[in-house]
PQR file of N, CA, C, O and H, with PARSE charges and radii, in Angstrom:
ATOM      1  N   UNK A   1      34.171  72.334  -4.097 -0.4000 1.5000
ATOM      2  CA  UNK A   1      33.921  71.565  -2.905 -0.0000 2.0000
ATOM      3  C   UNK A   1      34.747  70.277  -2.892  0.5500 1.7000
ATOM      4  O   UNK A   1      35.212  69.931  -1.807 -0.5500 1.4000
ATOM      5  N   UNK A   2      34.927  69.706  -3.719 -0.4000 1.5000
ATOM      6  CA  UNK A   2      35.584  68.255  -4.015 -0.0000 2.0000
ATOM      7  C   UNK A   2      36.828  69.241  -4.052  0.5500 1.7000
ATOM      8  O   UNK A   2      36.532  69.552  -2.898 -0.5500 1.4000
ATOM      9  H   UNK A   2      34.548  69.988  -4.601  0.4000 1.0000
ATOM     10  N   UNK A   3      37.680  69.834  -4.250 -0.4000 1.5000
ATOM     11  CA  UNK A   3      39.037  70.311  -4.204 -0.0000 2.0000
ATOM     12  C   UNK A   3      39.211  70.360  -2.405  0.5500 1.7000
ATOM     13  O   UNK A   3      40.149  69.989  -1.700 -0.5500 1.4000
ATOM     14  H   UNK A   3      37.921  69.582  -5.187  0.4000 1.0000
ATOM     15  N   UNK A   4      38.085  70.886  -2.099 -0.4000 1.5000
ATOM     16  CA  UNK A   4      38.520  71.436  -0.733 -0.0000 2.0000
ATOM     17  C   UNK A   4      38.382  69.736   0.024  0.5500 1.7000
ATOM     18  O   UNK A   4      39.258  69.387   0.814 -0.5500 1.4000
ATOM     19  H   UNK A   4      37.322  71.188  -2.672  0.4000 1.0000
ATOM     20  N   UNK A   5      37.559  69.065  -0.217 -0.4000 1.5000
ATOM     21  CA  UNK A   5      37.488  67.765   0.432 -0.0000 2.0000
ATOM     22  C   UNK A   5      39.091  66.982   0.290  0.5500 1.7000
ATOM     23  O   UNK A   5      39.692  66.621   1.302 -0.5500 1.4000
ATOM     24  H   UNK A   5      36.847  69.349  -0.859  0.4000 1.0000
ATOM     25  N   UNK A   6      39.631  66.800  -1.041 -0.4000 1.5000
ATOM     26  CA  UNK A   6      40.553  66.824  -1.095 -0.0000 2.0000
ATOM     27  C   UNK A   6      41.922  67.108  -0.614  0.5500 1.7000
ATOM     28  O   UNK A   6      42.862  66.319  -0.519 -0.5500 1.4000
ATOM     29  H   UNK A   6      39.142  67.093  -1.862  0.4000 1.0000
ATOM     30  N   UNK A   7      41.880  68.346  -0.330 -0.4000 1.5000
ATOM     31  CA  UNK A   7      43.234  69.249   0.004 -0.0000 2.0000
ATOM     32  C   UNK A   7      43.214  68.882   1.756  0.5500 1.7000
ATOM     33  O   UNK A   7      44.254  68.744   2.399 -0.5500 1.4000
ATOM     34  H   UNK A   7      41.116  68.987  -0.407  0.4000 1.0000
ATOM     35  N   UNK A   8      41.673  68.746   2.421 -0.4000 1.5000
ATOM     36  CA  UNK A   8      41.863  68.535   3.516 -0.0000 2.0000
ATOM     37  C   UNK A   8      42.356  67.190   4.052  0.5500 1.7000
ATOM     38  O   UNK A   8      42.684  67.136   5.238 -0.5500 1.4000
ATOM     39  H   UNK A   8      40.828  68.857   1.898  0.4000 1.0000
ATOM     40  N   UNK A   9      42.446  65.992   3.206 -0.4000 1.5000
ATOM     41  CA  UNK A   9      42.790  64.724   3.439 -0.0000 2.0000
ATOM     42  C   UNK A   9      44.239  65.028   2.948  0.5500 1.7000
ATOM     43  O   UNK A   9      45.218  64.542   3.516 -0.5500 1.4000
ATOM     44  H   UNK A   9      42.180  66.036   2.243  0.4000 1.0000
ATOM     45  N   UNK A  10      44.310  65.668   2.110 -0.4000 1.5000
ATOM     46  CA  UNK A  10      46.085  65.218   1.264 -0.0000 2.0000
ATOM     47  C   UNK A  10      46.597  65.825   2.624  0.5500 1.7000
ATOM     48  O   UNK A  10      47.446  65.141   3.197 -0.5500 1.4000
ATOM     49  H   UNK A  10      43.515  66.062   1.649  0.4000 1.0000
ATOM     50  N   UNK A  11      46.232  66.949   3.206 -0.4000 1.5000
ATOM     51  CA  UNK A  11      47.082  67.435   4.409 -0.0000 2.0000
ATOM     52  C   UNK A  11      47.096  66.848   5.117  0.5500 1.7000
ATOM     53  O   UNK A  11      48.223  66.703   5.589 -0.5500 1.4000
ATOM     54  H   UNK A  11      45.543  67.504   2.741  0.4000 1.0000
ATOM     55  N   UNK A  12      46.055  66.094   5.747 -0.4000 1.5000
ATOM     56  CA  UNK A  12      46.426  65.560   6.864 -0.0000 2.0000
ATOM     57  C   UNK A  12      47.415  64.465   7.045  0.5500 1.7000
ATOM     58  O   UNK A  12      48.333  64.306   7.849 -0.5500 1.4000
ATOM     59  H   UNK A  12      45.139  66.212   5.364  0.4000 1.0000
ATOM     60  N   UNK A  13      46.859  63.607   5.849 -0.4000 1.5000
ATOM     61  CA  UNK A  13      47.988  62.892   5.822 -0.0000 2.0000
ATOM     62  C   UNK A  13      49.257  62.675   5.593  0.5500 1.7000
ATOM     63  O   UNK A  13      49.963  61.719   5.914 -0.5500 1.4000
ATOM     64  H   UNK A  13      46.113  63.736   5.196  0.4000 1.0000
ATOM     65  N   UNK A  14      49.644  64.231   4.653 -0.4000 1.5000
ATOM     66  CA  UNK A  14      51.095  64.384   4.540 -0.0000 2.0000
ATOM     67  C   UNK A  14      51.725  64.909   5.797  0.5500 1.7000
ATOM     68  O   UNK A  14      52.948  64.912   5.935 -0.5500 1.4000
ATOM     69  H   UNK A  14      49.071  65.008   4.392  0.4000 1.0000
ATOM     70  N   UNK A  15      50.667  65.478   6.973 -0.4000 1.5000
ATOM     71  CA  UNK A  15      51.122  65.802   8.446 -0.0000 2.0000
ATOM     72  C   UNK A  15      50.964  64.752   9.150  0.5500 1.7000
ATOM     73  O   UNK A  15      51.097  65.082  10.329 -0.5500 1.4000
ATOM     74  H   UNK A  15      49.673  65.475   6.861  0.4000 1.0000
ATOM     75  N   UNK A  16      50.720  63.503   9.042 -0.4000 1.5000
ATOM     76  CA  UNK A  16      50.863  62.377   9.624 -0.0000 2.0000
ATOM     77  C   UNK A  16      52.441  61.981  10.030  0.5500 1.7000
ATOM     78  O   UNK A  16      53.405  61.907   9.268 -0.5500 1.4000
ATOM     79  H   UNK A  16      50.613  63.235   8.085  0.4000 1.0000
ATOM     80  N   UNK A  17      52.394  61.755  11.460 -0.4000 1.5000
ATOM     81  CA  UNK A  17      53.782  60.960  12.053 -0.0000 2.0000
ATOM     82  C   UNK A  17      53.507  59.888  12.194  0.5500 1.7000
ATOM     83  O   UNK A  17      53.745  59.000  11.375 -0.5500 1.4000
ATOM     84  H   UNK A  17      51.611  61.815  12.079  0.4000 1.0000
ATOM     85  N   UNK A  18      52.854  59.723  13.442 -0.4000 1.5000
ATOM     86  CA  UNK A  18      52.741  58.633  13.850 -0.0000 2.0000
ATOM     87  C   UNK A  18      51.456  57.367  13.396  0.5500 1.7000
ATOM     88  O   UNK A  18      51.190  56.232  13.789 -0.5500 1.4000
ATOM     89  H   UNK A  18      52.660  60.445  14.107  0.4000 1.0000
ATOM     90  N   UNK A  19      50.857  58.382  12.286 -0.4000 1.5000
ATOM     91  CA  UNK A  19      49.519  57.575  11.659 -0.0000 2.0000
ATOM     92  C   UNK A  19      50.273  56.688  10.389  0.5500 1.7000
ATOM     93  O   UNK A  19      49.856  55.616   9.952 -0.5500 1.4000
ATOM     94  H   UNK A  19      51.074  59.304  11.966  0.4000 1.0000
ATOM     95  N   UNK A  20      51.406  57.373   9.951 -0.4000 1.5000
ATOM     96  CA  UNK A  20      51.622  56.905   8.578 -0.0000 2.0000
ATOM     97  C   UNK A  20      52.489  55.531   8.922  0.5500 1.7000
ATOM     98  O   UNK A  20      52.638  54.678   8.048 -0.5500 1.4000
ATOM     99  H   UNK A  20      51.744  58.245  10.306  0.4000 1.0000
ATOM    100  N   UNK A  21      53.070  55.365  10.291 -0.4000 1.5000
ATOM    101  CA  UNK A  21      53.381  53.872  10.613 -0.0000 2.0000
ATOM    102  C   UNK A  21      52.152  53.132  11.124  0.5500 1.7000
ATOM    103  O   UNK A  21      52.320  51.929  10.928 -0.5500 1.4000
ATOM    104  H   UNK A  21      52.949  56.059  11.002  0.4000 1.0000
ATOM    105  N   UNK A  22      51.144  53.351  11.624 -0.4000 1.5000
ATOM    106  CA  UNK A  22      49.934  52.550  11.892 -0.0000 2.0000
ATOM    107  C   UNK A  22      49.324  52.306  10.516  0.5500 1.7000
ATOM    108  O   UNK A  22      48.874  51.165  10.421 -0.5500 1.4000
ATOM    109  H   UNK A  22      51.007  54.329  11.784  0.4000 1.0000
ATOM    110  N   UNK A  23      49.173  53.105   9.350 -0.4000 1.5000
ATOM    111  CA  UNK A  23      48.764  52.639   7.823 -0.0000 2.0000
ATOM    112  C   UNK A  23      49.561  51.711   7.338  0.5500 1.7000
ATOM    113  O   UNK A  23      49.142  50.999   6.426 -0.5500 1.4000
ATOM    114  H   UNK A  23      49.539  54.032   9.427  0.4000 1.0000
ATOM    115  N   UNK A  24      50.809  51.546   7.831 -0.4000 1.5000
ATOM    116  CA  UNK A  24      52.136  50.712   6.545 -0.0000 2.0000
ATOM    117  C   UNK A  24      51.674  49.684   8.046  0.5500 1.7000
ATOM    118  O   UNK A  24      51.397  48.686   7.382 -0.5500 1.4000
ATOM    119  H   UNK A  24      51.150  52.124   8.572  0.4000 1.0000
ATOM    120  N   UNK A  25      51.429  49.269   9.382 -0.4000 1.5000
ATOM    121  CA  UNK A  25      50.963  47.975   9.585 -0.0000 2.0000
ATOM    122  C   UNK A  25      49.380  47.832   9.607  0.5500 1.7000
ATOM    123  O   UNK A  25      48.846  46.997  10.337 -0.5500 1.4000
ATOM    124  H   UNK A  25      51.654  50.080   9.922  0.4000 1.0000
ATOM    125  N   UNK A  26      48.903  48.383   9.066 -0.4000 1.5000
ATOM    126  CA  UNK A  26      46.881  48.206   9.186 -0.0000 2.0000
ATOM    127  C   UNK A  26      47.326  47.214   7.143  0.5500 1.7000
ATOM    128  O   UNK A  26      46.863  46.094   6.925 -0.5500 1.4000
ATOM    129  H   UNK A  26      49.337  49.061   8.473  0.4000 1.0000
ATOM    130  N   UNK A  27      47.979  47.768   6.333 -0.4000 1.5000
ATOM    131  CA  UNK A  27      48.046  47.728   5.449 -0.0000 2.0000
ATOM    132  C   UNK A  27      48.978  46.148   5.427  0.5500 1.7000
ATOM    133  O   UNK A  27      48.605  45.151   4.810 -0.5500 1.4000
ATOM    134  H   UNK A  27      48.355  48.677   6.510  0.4000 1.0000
ATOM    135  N   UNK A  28      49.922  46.221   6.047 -0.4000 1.5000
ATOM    136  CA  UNK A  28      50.658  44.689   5.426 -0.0000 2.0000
ATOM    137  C   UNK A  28      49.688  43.542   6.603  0.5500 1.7000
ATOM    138  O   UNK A  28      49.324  42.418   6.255 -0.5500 1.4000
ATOM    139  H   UNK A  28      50.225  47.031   6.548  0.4000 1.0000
ATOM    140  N   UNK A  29      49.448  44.062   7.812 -0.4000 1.5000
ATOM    141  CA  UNK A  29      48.410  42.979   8.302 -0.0000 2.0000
ATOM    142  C   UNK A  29      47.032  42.240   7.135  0.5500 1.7000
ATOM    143  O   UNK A  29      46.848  41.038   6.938 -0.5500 1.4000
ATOM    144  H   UNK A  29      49.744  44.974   8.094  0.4000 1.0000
ATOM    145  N   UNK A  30      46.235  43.412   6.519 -0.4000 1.5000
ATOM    146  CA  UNK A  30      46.014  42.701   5.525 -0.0000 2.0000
ATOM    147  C   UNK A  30      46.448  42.671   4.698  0.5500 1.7000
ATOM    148  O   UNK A  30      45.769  43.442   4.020 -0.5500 1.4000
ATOM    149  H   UNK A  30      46.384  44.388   6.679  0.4000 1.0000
ATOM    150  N   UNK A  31      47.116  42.352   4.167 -0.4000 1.5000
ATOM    151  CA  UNK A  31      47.882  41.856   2.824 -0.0000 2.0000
ATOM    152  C   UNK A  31      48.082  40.195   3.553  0.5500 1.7000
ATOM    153  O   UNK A  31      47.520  39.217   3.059 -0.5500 1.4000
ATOM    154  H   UNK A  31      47.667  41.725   4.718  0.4000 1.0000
ATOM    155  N   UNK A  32      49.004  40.105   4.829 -0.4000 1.5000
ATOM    156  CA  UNK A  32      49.077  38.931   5.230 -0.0000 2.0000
ATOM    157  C   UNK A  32      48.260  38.071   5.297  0.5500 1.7000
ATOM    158  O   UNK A  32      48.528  36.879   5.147 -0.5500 1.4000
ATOM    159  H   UNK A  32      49.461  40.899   5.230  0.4000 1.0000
ATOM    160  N   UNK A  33      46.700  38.695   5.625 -0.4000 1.5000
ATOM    161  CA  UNK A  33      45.453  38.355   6.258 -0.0000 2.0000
ATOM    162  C   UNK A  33      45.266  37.476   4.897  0.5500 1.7000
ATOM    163  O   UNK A  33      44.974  36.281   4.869 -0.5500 1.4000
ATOM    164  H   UNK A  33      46.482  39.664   5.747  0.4000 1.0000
ATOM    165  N   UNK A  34      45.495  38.316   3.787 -0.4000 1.5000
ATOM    166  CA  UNK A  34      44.859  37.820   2.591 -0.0000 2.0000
ATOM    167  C   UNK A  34      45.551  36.786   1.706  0.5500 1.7000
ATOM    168  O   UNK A  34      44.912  36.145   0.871 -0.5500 1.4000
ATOM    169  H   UNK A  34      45.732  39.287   3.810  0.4000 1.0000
ATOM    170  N   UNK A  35      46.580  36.664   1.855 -0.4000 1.5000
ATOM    171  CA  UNK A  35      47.553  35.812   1.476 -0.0000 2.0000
ATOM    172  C   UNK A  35      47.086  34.435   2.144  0.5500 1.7000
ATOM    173  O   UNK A  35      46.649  33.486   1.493 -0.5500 1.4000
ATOM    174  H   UNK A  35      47.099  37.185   2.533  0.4000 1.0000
ATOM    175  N   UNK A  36      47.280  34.466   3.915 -0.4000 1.5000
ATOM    176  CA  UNK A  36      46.982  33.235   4.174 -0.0000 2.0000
ATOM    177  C   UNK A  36      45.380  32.596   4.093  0.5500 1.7000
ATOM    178  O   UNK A  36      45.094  31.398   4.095 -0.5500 1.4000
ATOM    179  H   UNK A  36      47.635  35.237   4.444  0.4000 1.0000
ATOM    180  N   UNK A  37      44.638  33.498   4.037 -0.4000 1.5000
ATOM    181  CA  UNK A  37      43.715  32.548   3.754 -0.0000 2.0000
ATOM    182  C   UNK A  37      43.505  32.326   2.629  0.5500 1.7000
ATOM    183  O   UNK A  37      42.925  31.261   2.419 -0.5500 1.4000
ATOM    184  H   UNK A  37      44.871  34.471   4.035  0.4000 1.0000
ATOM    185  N   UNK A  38      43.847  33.153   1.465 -0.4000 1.5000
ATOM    186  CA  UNK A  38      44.321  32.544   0.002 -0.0000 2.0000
ATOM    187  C   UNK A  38      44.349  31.372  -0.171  0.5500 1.7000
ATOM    188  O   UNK A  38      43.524  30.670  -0.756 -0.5500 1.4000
ATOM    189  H   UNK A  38      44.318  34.018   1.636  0.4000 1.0000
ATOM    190  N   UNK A  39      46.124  30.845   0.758 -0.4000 1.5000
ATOM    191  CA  UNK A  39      46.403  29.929   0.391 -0.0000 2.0000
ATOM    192  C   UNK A  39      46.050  28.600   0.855  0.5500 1.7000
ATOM    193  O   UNK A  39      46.203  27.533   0.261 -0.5500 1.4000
ATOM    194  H   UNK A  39      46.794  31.416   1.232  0.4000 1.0000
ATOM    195  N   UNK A  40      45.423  28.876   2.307 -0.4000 1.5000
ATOM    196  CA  UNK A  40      44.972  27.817   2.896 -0.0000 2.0000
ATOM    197  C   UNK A  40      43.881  27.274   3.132  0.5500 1.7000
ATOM    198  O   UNK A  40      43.803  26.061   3.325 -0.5500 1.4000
ATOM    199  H   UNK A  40      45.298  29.743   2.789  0.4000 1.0000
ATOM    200  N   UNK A  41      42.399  28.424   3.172 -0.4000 1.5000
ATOM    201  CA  UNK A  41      41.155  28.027   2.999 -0.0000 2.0000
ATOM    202  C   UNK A  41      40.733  28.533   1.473  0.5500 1.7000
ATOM    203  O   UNK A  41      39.540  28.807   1.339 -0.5500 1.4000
ATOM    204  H   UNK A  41      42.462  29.410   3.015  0.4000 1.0000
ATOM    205  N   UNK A  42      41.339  28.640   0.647 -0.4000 1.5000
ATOM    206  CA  UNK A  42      40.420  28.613   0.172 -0.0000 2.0000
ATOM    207  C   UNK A  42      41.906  28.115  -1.480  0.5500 1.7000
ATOM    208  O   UNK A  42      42.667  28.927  -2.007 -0.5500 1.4000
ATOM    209  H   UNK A  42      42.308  28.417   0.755  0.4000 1.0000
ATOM    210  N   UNK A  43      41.808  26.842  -1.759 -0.4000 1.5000
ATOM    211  CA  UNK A  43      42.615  26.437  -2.620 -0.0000 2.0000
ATOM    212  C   UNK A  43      42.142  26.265  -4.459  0.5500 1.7000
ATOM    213  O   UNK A  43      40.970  26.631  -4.554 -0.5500 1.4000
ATOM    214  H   UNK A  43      41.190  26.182  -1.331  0.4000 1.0000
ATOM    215  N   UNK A  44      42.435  26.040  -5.187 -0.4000 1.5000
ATOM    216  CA  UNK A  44      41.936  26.355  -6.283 -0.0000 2.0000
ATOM    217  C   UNK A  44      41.362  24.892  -6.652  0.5500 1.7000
ATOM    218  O   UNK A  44      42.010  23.956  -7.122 -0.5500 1.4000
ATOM    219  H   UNK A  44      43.387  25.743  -5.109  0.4000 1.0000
ATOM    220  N   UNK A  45      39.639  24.928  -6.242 -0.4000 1.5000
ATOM    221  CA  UNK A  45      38.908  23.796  -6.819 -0.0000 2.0000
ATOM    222  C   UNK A  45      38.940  23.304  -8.004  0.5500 1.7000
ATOM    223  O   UNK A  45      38.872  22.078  -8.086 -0.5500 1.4000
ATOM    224  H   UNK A  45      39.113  25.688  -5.860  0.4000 1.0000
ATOM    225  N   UNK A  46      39.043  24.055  -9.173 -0.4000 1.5000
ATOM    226  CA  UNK A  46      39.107  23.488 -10.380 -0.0000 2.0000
ATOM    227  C   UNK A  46      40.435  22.678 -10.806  0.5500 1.7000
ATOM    228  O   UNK A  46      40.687  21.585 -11.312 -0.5500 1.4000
ATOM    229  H   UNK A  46      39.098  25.051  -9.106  0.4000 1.0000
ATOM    230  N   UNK A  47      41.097  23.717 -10.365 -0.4000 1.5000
ATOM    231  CA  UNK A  47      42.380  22.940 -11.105 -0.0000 2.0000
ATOM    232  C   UNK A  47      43.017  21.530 -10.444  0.5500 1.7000
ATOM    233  O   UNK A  47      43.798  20.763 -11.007 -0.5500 1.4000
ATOM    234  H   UNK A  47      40.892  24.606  -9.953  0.4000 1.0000
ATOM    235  N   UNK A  48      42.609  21.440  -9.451 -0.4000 1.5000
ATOM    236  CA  UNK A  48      42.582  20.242  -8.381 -0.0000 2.0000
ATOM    237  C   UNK A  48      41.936  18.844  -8.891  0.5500 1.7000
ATOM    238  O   UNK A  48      42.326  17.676  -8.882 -0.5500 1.4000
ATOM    239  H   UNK A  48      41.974  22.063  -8.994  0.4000 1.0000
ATOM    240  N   UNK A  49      40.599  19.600  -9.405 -0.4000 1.5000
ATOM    241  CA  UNK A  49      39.150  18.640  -9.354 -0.0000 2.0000
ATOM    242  C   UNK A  49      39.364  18.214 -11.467  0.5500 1.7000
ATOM    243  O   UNK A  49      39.491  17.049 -11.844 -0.5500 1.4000
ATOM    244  H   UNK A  49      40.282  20.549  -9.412  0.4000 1.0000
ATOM    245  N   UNK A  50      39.359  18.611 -11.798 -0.4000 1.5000
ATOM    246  CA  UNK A  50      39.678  18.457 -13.221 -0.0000 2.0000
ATOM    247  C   UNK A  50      41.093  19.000 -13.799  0.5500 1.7000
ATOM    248  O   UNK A  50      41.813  19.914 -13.399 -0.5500 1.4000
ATOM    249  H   UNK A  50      39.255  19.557 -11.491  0.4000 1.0000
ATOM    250  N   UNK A  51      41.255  17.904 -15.122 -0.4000 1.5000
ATOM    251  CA  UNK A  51      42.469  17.403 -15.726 -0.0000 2.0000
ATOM    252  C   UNK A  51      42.037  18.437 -16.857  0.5500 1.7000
ATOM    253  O   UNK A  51      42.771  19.315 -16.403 -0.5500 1.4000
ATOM    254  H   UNK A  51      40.670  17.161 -15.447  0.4000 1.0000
ATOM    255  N   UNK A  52      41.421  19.085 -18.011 -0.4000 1.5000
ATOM    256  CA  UNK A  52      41.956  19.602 -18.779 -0.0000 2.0000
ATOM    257  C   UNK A  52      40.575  20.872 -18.180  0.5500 1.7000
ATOM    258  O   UNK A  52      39.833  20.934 -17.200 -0.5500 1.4000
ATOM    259  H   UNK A  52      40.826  18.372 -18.380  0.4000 1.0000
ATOM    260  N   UNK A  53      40.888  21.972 -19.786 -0.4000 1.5000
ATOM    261  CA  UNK A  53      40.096  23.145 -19.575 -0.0000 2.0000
ATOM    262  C   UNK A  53      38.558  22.760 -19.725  0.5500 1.7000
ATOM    263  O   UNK A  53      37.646  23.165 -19.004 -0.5500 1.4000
ATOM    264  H   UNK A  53      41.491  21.921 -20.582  0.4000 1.0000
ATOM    265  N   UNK A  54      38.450  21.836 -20.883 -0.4000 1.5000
ATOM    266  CA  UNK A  54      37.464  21.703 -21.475 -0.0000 2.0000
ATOM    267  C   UNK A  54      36.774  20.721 -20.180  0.5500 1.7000
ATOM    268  O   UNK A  54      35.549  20.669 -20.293 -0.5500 1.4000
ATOM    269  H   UNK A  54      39.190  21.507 -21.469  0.4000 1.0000
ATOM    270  N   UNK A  55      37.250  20.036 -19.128 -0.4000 1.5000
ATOM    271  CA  UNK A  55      35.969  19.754 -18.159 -0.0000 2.0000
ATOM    272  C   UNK A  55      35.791  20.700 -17.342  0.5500 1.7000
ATOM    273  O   UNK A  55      34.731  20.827 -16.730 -0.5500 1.4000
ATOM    274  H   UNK A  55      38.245  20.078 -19.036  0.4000 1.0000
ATOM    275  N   UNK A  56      37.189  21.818 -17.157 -0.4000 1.5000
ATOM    276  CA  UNK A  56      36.583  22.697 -16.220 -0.0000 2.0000
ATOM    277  C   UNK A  56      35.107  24.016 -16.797  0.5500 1.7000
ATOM    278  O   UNK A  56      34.255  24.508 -16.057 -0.5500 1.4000
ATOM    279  H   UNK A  56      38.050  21.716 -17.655  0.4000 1.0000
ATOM    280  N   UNK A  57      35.231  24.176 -17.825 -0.4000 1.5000
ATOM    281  CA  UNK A  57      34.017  24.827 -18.606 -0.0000 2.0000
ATOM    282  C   UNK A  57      32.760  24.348 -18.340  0.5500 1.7000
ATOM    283  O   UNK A  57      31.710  24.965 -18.155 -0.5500 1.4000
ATOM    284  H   UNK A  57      35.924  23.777 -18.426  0.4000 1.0000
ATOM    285  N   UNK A  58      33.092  22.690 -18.347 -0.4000 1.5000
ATOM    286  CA  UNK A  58      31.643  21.785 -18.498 -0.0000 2.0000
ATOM    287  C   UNK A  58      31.435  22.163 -17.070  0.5500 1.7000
ATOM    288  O   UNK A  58      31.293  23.343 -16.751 -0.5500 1.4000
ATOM    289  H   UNK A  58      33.944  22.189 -18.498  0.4000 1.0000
ATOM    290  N   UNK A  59      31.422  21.627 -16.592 -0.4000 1.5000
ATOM    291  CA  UNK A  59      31.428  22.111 -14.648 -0.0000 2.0000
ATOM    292  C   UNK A  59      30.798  23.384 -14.345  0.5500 1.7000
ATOM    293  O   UNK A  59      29.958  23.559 -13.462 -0.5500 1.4000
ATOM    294  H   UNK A  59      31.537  20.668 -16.852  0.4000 1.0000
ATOM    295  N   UNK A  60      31.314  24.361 -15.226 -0.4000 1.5000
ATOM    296  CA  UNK A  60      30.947  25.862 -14.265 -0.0000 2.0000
ATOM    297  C   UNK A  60      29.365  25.907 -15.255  0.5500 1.7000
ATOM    298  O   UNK A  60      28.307  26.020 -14.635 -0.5500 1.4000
ATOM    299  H   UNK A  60      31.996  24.220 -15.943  0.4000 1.0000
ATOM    300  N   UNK A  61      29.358  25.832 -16.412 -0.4000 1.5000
ATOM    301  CA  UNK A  61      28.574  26.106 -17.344 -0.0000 2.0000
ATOM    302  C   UNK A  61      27.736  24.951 -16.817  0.5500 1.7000
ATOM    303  O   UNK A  61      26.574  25.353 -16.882 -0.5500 1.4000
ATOM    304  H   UNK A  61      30.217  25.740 -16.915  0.4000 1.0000
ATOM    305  N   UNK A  62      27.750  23.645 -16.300 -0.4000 1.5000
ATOM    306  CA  UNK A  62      26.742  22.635 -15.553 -0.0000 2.0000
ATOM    307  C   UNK A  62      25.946  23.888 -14.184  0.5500 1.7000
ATOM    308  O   UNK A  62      24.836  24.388 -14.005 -0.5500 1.4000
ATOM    309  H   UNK A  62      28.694  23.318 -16.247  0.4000 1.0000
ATOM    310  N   UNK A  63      27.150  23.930 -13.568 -0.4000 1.5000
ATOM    311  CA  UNK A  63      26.514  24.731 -12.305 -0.0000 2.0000
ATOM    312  C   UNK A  63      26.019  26.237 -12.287  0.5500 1.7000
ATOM    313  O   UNK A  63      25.822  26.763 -11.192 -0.5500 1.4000
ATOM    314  H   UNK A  63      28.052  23.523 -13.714  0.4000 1.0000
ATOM    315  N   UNK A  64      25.827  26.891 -13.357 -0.4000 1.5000
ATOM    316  CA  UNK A  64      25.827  28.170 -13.498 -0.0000 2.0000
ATOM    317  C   UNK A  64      23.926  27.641 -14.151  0.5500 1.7000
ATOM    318  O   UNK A  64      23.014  28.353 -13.731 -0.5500 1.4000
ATOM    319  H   UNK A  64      25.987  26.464 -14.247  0.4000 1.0000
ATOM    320  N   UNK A  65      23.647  26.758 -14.857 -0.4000 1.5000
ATOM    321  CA  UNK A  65      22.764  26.745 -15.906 -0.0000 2.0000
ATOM    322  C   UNK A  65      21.638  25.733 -15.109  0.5500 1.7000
ATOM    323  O   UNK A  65      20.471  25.688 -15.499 -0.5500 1.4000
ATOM    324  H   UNK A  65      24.387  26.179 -15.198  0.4000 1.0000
ATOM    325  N   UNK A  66      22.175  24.838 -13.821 -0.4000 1.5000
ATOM    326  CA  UNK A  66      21.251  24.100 -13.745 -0.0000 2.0000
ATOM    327  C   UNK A  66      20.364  24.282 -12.636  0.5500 1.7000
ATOM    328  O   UNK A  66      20.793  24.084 -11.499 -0.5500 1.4000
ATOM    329  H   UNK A  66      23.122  24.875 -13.504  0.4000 1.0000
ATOM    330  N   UNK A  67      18.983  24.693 -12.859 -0.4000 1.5000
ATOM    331  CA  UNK A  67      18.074  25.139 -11.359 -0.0000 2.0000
ATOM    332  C   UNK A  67      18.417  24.697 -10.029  0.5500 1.7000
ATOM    333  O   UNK A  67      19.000  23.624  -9.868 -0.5500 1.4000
ATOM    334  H   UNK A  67      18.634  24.854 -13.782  0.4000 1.0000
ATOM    335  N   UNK A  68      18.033  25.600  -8.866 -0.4000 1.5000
ATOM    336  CA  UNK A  68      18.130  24.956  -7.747 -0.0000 2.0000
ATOM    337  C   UNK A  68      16.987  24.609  -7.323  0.5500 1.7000
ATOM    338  O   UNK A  68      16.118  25.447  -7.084 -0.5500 1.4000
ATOM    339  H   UNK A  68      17.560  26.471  -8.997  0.4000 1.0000
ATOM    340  N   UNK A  69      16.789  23.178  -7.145 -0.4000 1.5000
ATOM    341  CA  UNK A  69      15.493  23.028  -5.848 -0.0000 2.0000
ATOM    342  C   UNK A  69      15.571  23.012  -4.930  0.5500 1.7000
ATOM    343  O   UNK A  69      14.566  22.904  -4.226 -0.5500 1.4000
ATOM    344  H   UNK A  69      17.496  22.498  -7.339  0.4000 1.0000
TER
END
């Protein structure tokens, strides 16, 4: 059953024309998608916010360990 589930996707998509250019842009749209908000919302807090490793440890291991009220 899993062979046949299989064989019916590998075909279709190796009979794909006009789908296999809508996958190569569904596919680099996100890639782009993910890149820019990568780089722009969401920037790397630690390395920003602290100077060596050893405060960035203290920090996560502070916020990982200390209750919320």
């Amino acid at each position: 059953m899993l062979r046949r589930i299989f064989l019916f996707y590998y075909e279709g998509f190796k009979e794909m024309t006009v789908g296999k250019t809508l996958w190569v842009i569904i596919l680099l749209k996100v890639a782009i998608m993910f890149l820019v908000l990568k780089l722009f919302f969401f920037p790397n807090f630690l390395k920003t916010n602290f100077e060596s490793e050893g405060e960035r440890v203290e920090y996560i291991i502070r916020e990982l360990t200390t209750p919320v009220k």
